[in-house]
N, C-alpha and C positions, 0 to 999 in steps of 0.2 A: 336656423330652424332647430328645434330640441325634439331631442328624440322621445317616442312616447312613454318609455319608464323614465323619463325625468320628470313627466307630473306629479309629482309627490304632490299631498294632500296640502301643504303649504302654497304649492306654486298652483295648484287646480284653483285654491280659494281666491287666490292673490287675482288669476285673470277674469274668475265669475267678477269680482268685485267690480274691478273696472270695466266689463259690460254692464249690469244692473245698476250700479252708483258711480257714472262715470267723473262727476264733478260735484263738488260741494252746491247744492243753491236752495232755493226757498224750501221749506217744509222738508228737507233730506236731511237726514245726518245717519252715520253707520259705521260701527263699532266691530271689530274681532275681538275673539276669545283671546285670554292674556295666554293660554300655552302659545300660541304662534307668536308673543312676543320671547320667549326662550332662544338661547342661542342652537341650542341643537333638538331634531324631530326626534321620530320614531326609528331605529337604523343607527343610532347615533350619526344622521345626518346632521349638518348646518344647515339653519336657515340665512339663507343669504340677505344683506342688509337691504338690498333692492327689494325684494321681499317684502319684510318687514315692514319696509317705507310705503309701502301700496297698501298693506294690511293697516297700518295705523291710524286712526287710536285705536286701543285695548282697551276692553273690559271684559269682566265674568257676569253675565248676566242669563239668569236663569228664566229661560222660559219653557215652560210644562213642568217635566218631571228633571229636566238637566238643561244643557248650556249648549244653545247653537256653538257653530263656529262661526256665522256672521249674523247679526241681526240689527235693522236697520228701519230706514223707515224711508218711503219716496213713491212718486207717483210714477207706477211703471210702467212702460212701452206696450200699447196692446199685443204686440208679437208673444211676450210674455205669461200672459193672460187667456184662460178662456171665454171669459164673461168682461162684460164691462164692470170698473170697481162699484163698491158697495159706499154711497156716499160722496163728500167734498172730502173728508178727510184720507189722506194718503194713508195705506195702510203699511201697518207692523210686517216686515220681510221677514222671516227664518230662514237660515241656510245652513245643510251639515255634509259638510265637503269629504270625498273618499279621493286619495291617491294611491297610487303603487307602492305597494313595499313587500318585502320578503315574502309574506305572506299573500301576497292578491289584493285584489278590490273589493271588499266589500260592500256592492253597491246595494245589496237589499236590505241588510242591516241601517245604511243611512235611509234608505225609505221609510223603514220605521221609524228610525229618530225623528225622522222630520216631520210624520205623523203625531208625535208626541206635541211637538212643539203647535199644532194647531188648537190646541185647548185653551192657547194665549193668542196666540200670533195670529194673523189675518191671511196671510199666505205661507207655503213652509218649501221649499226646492232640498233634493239633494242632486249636488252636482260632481260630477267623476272626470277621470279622464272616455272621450267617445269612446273608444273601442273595448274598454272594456264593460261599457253597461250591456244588460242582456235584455233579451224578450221579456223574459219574464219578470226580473226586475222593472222596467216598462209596466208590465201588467198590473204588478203590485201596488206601483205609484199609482195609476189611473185609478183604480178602485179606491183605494186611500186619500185621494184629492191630494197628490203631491207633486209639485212639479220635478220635472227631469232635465237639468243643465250638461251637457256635452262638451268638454274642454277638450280642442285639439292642438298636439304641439306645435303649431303654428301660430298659436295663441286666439282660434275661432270659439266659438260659444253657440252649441248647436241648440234649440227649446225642441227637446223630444216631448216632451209631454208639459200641455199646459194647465193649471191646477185653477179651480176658482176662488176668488174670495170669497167667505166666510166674515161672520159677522161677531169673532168671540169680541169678550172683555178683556180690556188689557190687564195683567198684572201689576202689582207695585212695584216689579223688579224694573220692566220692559216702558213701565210707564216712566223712565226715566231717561228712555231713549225717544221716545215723544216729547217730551218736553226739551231736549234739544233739540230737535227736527221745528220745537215751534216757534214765534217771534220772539219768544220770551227765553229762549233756551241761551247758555254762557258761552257754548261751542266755540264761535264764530265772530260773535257780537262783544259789545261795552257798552257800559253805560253813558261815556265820556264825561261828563259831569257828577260830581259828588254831592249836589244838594237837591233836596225835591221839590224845590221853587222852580226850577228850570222847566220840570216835566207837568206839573199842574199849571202851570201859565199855558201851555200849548192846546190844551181843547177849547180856552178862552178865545183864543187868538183863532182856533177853526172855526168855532162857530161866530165869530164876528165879520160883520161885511166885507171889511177892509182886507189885504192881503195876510195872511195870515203869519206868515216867516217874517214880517218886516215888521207884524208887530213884536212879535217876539225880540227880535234883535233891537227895538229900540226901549222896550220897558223892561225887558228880563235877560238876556245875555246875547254875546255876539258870535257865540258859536250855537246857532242856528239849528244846523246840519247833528247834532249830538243831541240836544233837548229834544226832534222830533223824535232820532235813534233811544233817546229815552224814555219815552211817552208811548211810544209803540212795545219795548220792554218791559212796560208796568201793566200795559194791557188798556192806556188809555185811549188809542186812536190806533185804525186798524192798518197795519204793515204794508197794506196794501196801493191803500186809496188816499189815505189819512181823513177820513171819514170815521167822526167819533165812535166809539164802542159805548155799550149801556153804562160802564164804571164812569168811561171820560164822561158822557149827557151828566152823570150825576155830579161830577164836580162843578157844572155849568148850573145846574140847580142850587149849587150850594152858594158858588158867586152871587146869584142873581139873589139867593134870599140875605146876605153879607152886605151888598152894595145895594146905588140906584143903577146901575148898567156896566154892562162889559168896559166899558172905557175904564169907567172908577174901579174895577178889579183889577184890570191890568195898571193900571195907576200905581195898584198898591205895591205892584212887584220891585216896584222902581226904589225902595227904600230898603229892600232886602239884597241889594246887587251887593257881593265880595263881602257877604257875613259870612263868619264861621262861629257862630252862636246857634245853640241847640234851636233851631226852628219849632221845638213846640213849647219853648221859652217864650221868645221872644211875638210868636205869633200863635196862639194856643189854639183855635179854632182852626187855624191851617192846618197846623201839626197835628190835630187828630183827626183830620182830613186824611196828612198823609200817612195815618197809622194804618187807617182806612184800605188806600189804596195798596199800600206795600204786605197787607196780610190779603189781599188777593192775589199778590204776585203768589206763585206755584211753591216756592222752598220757603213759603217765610213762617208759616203754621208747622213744616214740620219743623223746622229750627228750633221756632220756640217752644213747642210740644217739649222736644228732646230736651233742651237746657233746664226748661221746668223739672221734668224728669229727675236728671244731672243734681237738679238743687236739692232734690226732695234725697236723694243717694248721697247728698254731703258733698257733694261737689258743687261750690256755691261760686266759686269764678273759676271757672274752667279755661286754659289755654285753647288757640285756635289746634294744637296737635290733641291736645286731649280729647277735642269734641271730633274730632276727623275720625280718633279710634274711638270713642262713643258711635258716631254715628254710623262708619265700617260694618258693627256690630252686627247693628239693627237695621240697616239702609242702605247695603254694598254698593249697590249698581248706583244708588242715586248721589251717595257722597262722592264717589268718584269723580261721577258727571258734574257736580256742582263745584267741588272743589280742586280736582285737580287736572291740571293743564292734558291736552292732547298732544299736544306739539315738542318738539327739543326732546325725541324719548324718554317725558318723566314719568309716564305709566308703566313702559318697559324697564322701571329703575325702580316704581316704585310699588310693582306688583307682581307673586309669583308665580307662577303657570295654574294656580289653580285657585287665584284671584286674594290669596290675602295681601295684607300692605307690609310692606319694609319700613318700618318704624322710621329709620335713620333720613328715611328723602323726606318725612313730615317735616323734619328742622330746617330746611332749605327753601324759604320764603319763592324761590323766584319758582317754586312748581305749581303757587298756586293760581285758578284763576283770578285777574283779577277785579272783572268784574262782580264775583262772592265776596273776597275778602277786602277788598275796597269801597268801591262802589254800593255793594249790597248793604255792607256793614255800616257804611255813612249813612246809608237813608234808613238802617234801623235804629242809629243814633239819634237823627234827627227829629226822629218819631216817636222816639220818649220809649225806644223798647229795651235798647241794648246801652250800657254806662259808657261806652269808648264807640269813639268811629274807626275806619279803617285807615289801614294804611297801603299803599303800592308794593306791589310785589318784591321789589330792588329795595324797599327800606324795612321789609317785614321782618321780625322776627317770632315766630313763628311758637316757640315757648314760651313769648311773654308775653303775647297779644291776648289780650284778656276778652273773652266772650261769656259775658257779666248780664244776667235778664235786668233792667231798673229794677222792677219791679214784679219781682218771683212771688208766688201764692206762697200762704205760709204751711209747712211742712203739716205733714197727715200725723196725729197722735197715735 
């Protein structure tokens, strides 16, 4: 049992976390502030690596006027809540954690922050060690719509006060914590296949009579189980049911106006098995099918926005390190989340407590995702966007991986 000034404001967050986001699953994902990835707190305390390993991944993601210390996304326990949520979609969490330190708890101070953050966020908590939140802090939150989390050294989580959701808009920072929480997010998932023949055969195959995985496996590839994981990623068949989404219906319109029947489309897959030829080469009408589809995927507009940019600034082949710090720049929260890994501490290596990047972990291929810099990069090769496809994290290098538009707008006079 630890004693109650050992809640320091690292260990208060570390145990909210594990109440409110107990385990990685559908529609969840949640992020702490990069200071708690620092070796030492406030106190010139250490945060201990167990710690750490609870808090992890990092980011600095700004929502309101500053930066939670945890923000997240998940559908959460009514115990939590005063109202029933607002919607299907799981809402944006805020959290701004107070522990003990020399100076006290300031618990009313995080009531405010947490306030702040409801201009973005969907719900905001600040949570302390119990015994030293007060009445009136209590009071404060309740008028505020804030909730009130209770950490006792025992490691219990008391809901003093339960807050409603609110219906804001998310930011561009936060909306990049949603888009890992969603089917399409890098977090957790891959694409397992590198080509986008895989992933457009599979709404054919849903909406035809026959079984649908058996068609797949006999006209278009034998790893099955990865082309749906693909297809659900591009946003063509829903995560859930595998029941097409309105993008997949539209690739089944486009078969059907192509061919005379789903048979003859899937047919056609059958001559593209173990090509590595630019697919809007060698099948033009597909390929701009799958240009189609891969610029509804979530990162793939701003990619190309920015490169375009990049070209128009004189930077006409940019490396995968240079577009990371391009897009750092302009995009913190979401290059982070797109590009680099959560796992094996390379945000804690490659971020400093108040969220810039360490130039040096850019040159170390294996920090990146790789379904971005693989996967992603192959289906925008193949789609006639980008001159080079990707390559796997263990053979990347990372200064010479060229991230080339085909086809850049010609510069503004």
């Amino acid at each position: 049992m630890s004693s109650a000034a050992s809640l320091t404001e690292p260990h208060v967050l570390a145990q909210t976390k594990e109440h409110l986001f107990p385990e990685t699953s559908e529609d969840t994902y949640v992020v702490a502030d990069t200071q708690f990835a620092q070796e030492r707190w406030i106190d010139d305390q250490p945060i201990e690596e167990v710690i750490k390993s609870t808090l992890a991944p990092f980011n600095h993601v700004q929502v309101g006027s500053g930066y939670p210390d945890l923000v997240g996304v998940r559908h959460l326990d009514d115990d939590f809540l005063a109202v029933d949520r607002l919607g299907e979609d799981p809402p944006l969490v805020a959290i701004e954690a107070k522990g003990y330190t020399s100076g006290g708890v300031d618990v009313e101070r995080g009531v405010v922050q947490a306030h702040d953050r409801l201009h973005e966020a969907n719900v905001a908590y600040v949570t302390a060690p119990a015994g030293a939140i007060t009445q009136s802090a209590q009071t404060l939150a309740r008028e505020l719509n804030v909730g009130v989390l209770g950490v006792t050294p025992d490691g219990d989580l008391r809901v003093l006060e339960r807050p409603r959701v609110v219906g804001n808009r998310t930011a561009d920072e936060a909306t990049a914590i949603r888009f890992q929480a969603s089917a399409q997010g890098v977090a957790d998932k891959n694409f397992g296949l590198n080509h986008p023949k895989n992933y457009l055969a599979v709404p054919l195959a849903v909406s035809h009579e026959s079984d649908a995985r058996a068609l797949v496996e006999e006209h278009v590839v034998g790893a099955v189980d990865s082309a749906f994981q693909g297809a659900e990623f591009l946003g063509l068949v829903d995560h859930l049911d595998d029941q097409l989404t309105p993008l997949g219906r539209e690739v089944v319109r486009f078969a059907l106006r192509e061919y005379t029947s789903l048979d003859a489309a899937l047919g056609a897959f059958e001559q593209w098995k173990r090509s590595r030829k630019r697919f809007i080469d060698v099948a033009p009408k597909w390929g701009e099918l799958t240009r189609r589809v891969v610029f509804a995927y979530p990162a793939t507009q701003l990619l190309v926005e920015e490169l375009q940019q990049m070209y128009v600034d004189g930077i006409e082949s940019p490396s995968l390190v240079e577009l990371v710090e391009w897009l750092h720049v302009h995009h913190p929260t979401f290059t982070v989340e797109l590009f680099l890994r959560g796992d094996d501490d390379v945000r804690e290596r490659a971020l400093t407590g108040d969220g810039n990047l360490r130039a040096s972990v850019l040159e170390d291929g294996t920090a990146y995702h790789s379904p971005t810099v693989f996967q992603l990069k192959a289906m925008l090769y193949h789609a006639g966007i980008l001159t080079e496809r990707g390559a796997e994290p263990s053979n990347l290098e990372p200064e010479a991986d060229e991230w080339r538009l085909r086809e850049p707008l010609s510069k503004r006079k």
